[in-house]
C-alpha positions in Angstrom: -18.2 5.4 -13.9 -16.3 4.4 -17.2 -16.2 7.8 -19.2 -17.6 7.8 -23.0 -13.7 8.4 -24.1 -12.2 5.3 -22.1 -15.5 3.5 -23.1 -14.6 3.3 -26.5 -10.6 2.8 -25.8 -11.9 -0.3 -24.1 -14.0 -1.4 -27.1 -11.1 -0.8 -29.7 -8.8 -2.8 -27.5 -11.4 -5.9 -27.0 -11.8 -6.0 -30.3 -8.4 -6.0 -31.5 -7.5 -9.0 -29.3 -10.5 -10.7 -29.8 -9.0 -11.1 -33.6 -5.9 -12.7 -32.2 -6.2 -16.6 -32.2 -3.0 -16.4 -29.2 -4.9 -14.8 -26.9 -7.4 -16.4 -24.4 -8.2 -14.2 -22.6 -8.9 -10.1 -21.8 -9.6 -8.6 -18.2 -10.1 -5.1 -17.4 -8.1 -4.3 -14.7 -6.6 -1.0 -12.7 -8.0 2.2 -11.3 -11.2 1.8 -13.8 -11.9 -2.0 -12.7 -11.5 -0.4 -9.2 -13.6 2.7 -9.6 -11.2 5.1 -8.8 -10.9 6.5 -12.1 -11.2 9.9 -13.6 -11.4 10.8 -17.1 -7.3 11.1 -17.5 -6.9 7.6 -16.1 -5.2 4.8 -18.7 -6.9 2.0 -19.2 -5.2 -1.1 -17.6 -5.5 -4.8 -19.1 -4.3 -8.1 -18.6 -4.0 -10.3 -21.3 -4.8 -14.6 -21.3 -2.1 -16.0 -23.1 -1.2 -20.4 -23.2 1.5 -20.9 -20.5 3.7 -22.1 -23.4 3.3 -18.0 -25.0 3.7 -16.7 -21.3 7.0 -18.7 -20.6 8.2 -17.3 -24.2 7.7 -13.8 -22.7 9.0 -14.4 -19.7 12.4 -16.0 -20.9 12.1 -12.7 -23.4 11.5 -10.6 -20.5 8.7 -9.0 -22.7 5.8 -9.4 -20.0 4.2 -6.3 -20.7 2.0 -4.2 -23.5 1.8 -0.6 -24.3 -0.2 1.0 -27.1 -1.3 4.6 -27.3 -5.0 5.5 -26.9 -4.4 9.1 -28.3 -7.1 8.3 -30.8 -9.9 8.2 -28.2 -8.3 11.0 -25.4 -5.3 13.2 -25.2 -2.7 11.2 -22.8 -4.4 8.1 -23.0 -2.8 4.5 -23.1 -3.3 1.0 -22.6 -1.1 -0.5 -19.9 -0.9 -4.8 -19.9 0.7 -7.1 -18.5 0.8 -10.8 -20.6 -0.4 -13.7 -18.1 -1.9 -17.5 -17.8 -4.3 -19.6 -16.1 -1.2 -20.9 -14.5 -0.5 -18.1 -13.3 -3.5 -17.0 -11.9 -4.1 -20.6 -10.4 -1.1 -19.6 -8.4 -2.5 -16.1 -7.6 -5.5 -18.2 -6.1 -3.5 -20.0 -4.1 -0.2 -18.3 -2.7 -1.1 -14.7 -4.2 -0.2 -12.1 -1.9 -2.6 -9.0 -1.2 -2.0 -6.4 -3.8 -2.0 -9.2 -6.4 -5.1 -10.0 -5.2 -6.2 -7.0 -4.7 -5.2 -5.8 -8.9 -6.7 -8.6 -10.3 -9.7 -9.7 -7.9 -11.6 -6.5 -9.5 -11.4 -7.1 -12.7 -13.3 -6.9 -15.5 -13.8 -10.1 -18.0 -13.5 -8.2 -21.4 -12.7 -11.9 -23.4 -12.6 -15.3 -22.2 -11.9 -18.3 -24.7 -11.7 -20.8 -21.7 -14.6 -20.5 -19.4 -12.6 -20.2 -16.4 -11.6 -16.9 -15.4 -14.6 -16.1 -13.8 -14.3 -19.0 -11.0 -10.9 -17.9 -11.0 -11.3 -14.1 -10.4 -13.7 -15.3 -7.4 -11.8 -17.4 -5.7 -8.6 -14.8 -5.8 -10.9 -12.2 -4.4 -11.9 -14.4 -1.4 -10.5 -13.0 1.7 -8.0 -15.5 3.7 -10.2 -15.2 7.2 -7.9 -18.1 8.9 -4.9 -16.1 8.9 -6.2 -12.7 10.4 -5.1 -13.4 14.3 -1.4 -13.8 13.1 -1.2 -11.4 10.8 -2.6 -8.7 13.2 -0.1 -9.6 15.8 2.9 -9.1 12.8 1.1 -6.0 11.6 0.9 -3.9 14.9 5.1 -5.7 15.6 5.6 -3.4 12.9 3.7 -0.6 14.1 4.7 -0.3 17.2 8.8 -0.4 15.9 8.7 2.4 14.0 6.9 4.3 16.1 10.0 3.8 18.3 12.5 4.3 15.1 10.2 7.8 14.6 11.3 8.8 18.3 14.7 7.2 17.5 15.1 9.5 14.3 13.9 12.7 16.7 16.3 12.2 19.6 19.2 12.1 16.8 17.8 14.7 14.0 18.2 11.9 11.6 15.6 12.9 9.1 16.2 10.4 6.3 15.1 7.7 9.2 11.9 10.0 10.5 10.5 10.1 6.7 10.9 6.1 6.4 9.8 5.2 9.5 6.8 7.8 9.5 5.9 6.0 6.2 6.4 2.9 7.6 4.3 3.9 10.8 1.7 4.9 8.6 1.5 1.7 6.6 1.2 -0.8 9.0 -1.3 1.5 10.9 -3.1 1.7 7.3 -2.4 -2.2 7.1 -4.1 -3.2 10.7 -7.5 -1.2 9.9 -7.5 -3.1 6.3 -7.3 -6.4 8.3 -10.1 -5.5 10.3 -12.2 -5.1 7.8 -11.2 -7.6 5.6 -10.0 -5.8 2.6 -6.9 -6.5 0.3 -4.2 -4.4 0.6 -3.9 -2.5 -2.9 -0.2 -1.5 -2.2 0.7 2.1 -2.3 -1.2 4.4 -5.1 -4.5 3.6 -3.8 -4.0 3.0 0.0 -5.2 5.8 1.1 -8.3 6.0 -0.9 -9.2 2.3 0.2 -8.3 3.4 3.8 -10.7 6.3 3.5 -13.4 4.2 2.1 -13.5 1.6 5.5 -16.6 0.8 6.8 -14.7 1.0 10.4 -11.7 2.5 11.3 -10.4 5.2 14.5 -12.5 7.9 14.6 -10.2 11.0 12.9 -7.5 8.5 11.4 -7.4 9.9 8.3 -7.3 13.5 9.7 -4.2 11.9 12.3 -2.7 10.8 9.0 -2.6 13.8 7.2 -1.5 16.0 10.1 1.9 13.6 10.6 2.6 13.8 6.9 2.7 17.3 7.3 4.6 17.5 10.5 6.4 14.7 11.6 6.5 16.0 15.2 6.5 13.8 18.2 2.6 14.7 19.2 1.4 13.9 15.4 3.3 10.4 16.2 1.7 10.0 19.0 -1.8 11.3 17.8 -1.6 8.2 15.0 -0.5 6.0 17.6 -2.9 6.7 20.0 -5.7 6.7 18.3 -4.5 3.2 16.7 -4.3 1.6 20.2 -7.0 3.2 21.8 -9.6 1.6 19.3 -9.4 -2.0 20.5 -7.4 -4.5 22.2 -5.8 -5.6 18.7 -4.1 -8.6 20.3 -7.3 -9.8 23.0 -5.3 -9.7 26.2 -2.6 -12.0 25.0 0.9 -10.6 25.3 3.4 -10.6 22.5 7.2 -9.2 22.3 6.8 -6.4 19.0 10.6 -6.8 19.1 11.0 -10.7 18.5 8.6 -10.2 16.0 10.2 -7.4 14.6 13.5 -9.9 14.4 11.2 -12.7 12.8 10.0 -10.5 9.9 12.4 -7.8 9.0 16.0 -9.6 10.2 15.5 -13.0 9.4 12.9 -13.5 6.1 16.3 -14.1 4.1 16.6 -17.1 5.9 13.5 -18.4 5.1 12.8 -16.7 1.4 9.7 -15.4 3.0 8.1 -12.4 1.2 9.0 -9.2 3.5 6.6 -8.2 5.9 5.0 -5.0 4.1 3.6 -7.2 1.0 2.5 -10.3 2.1 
C-alpha cells in the first residue's frame, strides 16, 4: 500500500525529473517498492543518468540526492542514489544479494531508454546454480560462531557473545533465505523477509527472539538445534566448517573476494 501522502511525493518527484533532459531514467525503490512501508517511511529513488554524468559523480563523489518532502508529510524525504545502465548491466551480472535484492523490486517511475525493464528482470532472477556451494559456506559460518558464542561464555567475553550471536543469527537467517530462494535484503529488513518465508524451522523466529534477549547457552543451542534438525543441509556429504571458515573469513584478502556475509 503506497499512502495518499507518499503517493503524491512520488508524483512531484516523477515529474520534476521528467523535466530534466540528463536524466534517463526514475525507479522507485526501498521499503515502498518492497511493501514494507508505513506512512512515516521516505520515499527511496534511483535515478538513470548517461555513464558519462555517473562517472562525473562518481570522480565528485556526489552519488547521492536528498530533497525534503515536508510539503506532502511531516518528516518526509526523498533518498537517491545517481546510477547507469552500466551500472546495472553489472548488477545483472556480478551483483551481489542485497543489491539485487534493493533494486530487483523496483518501481519504473521514467524510462527514456526502453531497457530497464529487461534489466530489473534479469537482476531479480535467482542464481539457482550456485545454491549447493553457498549452503555449504553458509552453515561453515553458522556452525563457527556458534562455537565463538560458547567461546565468548567460557571467557565472559561479552563484546565477542553480541558479535558472534549476531553473526549466528545471520547466517542461520542466510541458510533459510537460500532455501527458499530469496535475496538477501542485508540488515534492516532481514528479519521481516525471514518472517515472511514460505518454509523455514518450525519456531525460528520465536528461537531468534529468545537469544536476542538472552544470550544464554540453551537459547544458542535452541537456534542451533532447530537449524540442524530441519534437514540434512549438506545431503550426507561431509565438509570441514573450519577450512571453510579459513577460506572465507582468513583468506578473501588474498583473493579480493567480497566477505562472506554479503555476497
Amino acid at each position: 500500500m503506497i499512502y495518499s501522502h507518499q503517493q503524491k511525493a512520488i508524483d512531484y518527484i516523477t515529474d520534476k525529473f521528467r523535466k530534466d533532459d540528463r536524466v534517463e531514467g526514475l525507479l522507485l525503490s526501498g521499503s515502498i517498492a518492497h511493501g514494507f512501508n508505513d506512512a512515516r517511511s521516505d520515499v527511496d529513488i534511483n535515478i538513470v543518468v548517461s555513464q558519462e554524468l555517473y562517472e562525473q559523480y562518481k570522480k565528485n563523489h556526489a552519488m547521492t540526492y536528498w530533497e525534503s518532502a515536508s510539503d506532502f508529510y511531516e518528516g518526509g524525504y526523498f533518498d537517491g542514489k545517481y546510477i547507469s545502465l552500466d551500472y546495472l548491466s553489472l548488477v545483472s551480472e556480478k551483483g551481489n544479494e542485497p543489491t539485487r535484492f534493493a533494486l530487483g523490486d523496483s518501481k519504473i517511475l521514467i524510462d527514456r531508454t526502453d531497457r530497464l525493464d529487461t534489466m530489473l528482470k534479469h537482476i531479480g532472477q535467482y542464481d539457482l546454480a550456485g545454491i549447493p556451494e553457498r549452503t555449504t559456506r553458509f552453515l561453515s559460518q553458522f556452525e563457527a560462531w556458534k562455537w565463538y558464542c560458547e567461546e565468548a561464555i567460557k571467557r565472559n567475553n561479552q563484546y565477542l557473545l553480541d558479535l558472534s550471536v549476531s553473526k549466528m543469527i545471520l547466517f542461520a537467517a542466510r541458510l533459510i533465505l537460500l532455501d527458499n530462494q530469496v535475496f538477501f535484503p542485508y540488515h534492516k529488513w532481514l528479519m521481516t523477509v525471514l518472517e515472511n518465508v514460505a518454509h523455514k524451522p518450525e519456531g525460528l523466529m520465536s528461537a531468534i527472539e529468545a537469544l536476542l534477549a538472552e544470550k544464554s547457552q540453551e537459547n544458542i543451542n535452541g537456534l542451533y538445534d532447530r537449524m540442524k534438525n530441519y534437514k540434512d543441509w549438506t545431503n550426507g556429504s561431509d565438509y570441514s566448517w573450519t577450512s571453510y571458515f579459513v577460506h572465507d573469513i582468513e583468506t578473501v584478502w588474498m583473493r579480493q573476494e567480497d566477505f562472506i556475509e554479503n555476497i
